[in-house]
C-alpha positions, 0 to 999 in steps of 0.5 A: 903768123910770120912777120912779112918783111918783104914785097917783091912786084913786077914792072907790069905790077906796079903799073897797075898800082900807079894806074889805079892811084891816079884814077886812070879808067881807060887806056892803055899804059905800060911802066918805062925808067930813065937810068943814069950811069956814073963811072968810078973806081970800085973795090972792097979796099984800096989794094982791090980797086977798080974801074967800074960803072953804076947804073941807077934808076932815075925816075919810073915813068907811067906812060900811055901806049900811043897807036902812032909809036912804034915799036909797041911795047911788050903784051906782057908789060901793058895795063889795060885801065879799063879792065883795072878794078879802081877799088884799092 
């Protein structure tokens, strides 16, 4: 059998995987992500050097999807907890 050395998730996914480790049995949740740039100067070596940014993610946040917010967030990214199996 082949040695897995790679797992790839979707956003919705790993939803789902932060919803069941809290214990999360109702509601409505999707993933959201704070991203943080930093400016720079970029390049394999000194002579190909140029000006760039870097996008990084700062932090996933599981959020509660709130009737009151709008634009709701895309069907496709939203977990249903009660529908969501607690067993891991």
């Amino acid at each position: 059998m082949p040695e897995i050395n790679q797992y790839v998730v979707k956003p919705k996914e790993i939803a789902e995987l932060i919803a069941k480790s809290a214990g999360l049995t109702e509601g409505e949740w999707w993933l959201s992500m704070t991203f943080g740039f930093a400016p720079g100067n970029f390049g394999p070596n000194d002579a190909e050097i140029v000006p760039g940014v870097a996008v990084v993610v700062q932090n996933l946040t599981l959020q509660r999807v709130l009737p009151t917010v709008q634009p709701r967030p895309p069907e496709s990214l939203i977990v249903d907890a009660s529908k969501l199996s607690q067993k891991a």
